[in-house]
C-alpha positions as a printed NumPy array, in Angstrom:
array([[ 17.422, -23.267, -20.191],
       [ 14.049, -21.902, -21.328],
       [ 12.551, -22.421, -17.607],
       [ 15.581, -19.554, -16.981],
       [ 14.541, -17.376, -19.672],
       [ 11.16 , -17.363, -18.99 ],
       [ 12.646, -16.097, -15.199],
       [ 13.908, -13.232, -16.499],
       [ 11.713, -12.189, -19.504],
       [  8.588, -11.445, -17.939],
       [ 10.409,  -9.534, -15.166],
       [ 12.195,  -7.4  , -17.476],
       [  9.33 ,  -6.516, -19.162],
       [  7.399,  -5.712, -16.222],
       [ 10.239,  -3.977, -14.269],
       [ 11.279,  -1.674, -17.474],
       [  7.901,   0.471, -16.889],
       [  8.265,   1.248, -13.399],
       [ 10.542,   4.227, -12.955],
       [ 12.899,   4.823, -10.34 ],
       [ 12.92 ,   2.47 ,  -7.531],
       [ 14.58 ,   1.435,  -3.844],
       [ 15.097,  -1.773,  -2.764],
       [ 14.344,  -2.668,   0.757],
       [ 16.187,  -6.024,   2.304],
       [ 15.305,  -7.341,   5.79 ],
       [ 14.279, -10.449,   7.88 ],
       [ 10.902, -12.592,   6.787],
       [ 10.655, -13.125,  10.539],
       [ 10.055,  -9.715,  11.633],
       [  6.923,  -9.559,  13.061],
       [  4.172,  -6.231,  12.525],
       [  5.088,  -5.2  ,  16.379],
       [  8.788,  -4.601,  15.712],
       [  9.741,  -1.139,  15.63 ],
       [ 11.747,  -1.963,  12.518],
       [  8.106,  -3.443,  10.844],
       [  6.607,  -0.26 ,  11.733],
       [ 10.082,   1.641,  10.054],
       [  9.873,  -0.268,   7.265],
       [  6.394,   1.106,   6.227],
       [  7.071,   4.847,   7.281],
       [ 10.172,   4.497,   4.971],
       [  8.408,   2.749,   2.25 ],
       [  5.918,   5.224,   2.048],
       [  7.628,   7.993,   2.445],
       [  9.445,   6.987,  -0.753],
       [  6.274,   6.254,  -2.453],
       [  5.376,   9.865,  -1.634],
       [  8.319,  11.455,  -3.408],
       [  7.498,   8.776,  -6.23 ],
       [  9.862,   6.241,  -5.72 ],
       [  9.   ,   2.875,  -6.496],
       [  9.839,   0.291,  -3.722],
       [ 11.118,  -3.167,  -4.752],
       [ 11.068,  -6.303,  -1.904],
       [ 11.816,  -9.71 ,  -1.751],
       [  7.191, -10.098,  -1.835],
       [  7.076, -12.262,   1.225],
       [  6.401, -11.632,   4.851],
       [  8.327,  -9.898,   7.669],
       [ 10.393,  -6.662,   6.239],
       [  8.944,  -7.293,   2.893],
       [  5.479,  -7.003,   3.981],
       [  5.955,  -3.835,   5.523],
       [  7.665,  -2.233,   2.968],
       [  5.221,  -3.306,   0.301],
       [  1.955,  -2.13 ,   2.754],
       [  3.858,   1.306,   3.164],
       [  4.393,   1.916,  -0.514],
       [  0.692,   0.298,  -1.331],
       [ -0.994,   1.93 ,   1.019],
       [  0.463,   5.476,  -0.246],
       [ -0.698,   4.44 ,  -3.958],
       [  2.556,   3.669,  -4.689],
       [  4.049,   1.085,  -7.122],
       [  4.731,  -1.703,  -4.731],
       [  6.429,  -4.785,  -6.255],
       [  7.067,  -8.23 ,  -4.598],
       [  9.99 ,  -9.828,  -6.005],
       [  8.765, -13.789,  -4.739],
       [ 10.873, -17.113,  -4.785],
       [  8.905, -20.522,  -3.278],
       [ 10.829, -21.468,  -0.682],
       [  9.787, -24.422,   1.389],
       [  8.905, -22.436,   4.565],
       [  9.196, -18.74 ,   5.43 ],
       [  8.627, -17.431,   1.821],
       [  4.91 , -16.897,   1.094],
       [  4.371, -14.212,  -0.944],
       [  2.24 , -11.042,   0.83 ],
       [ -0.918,  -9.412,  -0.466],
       [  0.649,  -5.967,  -0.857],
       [  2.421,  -5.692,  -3.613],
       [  0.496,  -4.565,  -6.489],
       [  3.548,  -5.466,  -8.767],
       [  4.002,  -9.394,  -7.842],
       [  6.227, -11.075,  -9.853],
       [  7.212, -14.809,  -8.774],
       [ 10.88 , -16.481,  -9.537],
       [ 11.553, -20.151,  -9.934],
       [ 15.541, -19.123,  -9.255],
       [ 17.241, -17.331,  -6.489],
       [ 19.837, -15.978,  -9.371],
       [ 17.612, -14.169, -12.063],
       [ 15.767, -12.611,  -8.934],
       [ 19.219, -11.204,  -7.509],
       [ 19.679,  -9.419, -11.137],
       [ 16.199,  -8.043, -10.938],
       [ 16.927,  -6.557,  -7.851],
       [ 19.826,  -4.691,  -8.793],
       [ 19.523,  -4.419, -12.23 ],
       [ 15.989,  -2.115, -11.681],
       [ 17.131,  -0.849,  -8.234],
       [ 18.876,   3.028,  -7.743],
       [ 19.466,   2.147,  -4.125],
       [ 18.873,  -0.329,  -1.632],
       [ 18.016,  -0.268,   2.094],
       [ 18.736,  -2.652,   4.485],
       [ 17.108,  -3.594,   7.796],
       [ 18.087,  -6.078,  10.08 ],
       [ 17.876,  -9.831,   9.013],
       [ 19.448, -13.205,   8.821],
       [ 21.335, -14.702,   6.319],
       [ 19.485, -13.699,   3.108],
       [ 19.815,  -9.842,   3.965],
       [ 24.023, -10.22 ,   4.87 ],
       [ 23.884, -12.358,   1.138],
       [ 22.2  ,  -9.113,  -0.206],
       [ 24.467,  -7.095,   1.613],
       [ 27.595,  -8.348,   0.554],
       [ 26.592,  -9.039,  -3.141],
       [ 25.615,  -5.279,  -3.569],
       [ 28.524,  -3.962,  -1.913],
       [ 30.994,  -5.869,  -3.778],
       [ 29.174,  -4.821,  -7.05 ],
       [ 29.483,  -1.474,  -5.88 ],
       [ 33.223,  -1.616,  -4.82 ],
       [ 34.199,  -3.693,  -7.949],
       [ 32.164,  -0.329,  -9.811],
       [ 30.029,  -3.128, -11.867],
       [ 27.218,  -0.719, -11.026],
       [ 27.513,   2.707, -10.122],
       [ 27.59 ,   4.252,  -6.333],
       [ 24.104,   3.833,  -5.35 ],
       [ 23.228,   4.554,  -1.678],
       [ 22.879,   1.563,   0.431],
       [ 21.576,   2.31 ,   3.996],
       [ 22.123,   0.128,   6.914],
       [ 18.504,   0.906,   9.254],
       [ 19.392,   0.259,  12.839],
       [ 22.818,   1.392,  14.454],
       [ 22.502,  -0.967,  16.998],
       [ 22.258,  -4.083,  15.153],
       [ 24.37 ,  -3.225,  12.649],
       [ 27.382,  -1.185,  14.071],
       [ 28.877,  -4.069,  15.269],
       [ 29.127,  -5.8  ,  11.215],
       [ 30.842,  -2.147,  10.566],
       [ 33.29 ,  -2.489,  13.682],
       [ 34.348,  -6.212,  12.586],
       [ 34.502,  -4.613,   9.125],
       [ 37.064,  -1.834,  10.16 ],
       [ 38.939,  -3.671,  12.616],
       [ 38.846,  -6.922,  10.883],
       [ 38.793,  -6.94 ,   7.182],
       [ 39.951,  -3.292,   6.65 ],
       [ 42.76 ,  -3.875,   9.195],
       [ 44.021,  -7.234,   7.136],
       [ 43.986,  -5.346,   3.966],
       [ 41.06 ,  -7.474,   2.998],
       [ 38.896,  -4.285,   1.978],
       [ 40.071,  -0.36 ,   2.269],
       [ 39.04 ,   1.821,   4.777],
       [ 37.463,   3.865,   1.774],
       [ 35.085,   0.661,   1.456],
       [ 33.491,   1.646,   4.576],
       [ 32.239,   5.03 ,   3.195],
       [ 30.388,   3.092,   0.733],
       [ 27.265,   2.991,   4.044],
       [ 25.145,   4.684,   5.343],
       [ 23.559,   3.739,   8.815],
       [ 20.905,   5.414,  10.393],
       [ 18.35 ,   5.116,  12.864],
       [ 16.122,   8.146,  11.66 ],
       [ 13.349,   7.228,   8.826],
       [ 13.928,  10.931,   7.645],
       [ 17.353,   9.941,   7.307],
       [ 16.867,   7.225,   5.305],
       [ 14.331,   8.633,   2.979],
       [ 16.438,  11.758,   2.606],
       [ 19.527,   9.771,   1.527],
       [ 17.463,   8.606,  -1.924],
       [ 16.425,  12.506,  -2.179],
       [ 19.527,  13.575,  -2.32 ],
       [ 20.816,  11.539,  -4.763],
       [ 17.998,  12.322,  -7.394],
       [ 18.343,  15.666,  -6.978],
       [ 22.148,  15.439,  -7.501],
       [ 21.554,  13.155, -11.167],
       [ 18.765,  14.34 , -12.262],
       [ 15.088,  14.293, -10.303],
       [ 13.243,  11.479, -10.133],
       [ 10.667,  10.758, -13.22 ],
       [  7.037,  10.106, -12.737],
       [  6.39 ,   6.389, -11.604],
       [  4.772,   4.564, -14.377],
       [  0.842,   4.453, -14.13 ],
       [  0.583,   1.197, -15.736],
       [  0.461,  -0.793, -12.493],
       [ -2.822,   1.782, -10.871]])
């Protein structure tokens, strides 16, 4: 019991300070010559730019790219890290590391300091994240946030099976479907987050305790 507290009071604490931030999902196995690598730092620091924190997963792949965008833009950069007995070692650009003993309190630190999320291609970890923030969405236990789907072609056939599949059954409404936004364009993507502040309220200064 107090090995899960401690999970989630440090993070709290920590997370509280840093303003509004974008999540950004994807594979641990991309490698730094993957157009979606390189997509993942453009977007990342494009975000940083318009002073957007950026959140990730703190390990390699996706999450390394993201983090080096927003770091390298003196952003706030922050590496949400789990051990995991391969794959998962955490990267050395996030200037906001936190590390999580349990897969659980990291999933509420994600969306519970998140205004949107992003999500590149990846395995089974990014379609967990996927489905866990849509149905939070649908179910309205958090509020509309964008979530953009980066890459048409790998994930347009998910939306197909989606519509013809789960949406056809009755298993999900067509409206569900609405709930995406997939792209291909970093401008796109960044523009999505833009919008949205500007519609609630612009986006506050990112907390300077983490320079």
């Amino acid at each position: 019991m107090f090995r899960i507290l401690a999970d989630f009071t440090v993070p709290f604490e920590i997370l509280s300070r840093i303003g509004p931030a974008v999540t950004i999902f994807g594979s641990a196995r991309t490698k730094p010559d993957s157009p979606y690598y390189k997509a993942a730092q453009q977007i990342a620091r494009e975000l940083a730019k318009n002073k957007f924190a950026v959140i990730t997963g703190g390990g390699p792949g996706i999450m390394e790219a993201a983090n080096s965008g927003a770091a390298r833009a003196k952003g706030v950069s922050v590496g949400l890290n789990i051990a995991l007995p391969f794959e998962q070692k955490p990267n050395r650009f996030a200037n906001v590391p936190i590390n999580f003993r349990y897969f659980f309190a990291r999933k509420v630190c994600f969306v519970k300091y998140s205004m949107g999320f992003i999500f590149m291609p990846g395995g089974f970890g990014t379609l967990d994240e996927l489905a866990e923030v849509s149905t939070l969405v649908q179910t309205q236990r958090i509020p509309q946030f964008p979530l953009v789907l980066y890459g048409k072609n790998y994930w347009s056939g998910l939306l197909d099976w989606m519509k013809n599949s789960m949406a056809k059954e009755h298993y999900i409404n067509h409206e569900d479907l609405e709930l995406f936004t997939i792209t291909d364009t970093v401008k796109k993507t960044v523009d999505v987050f833009i919008d949205y502040w500007r519609r609630i309220g612009p986006p506050k200064e990112v907390s300077k305790a983490f320079a």
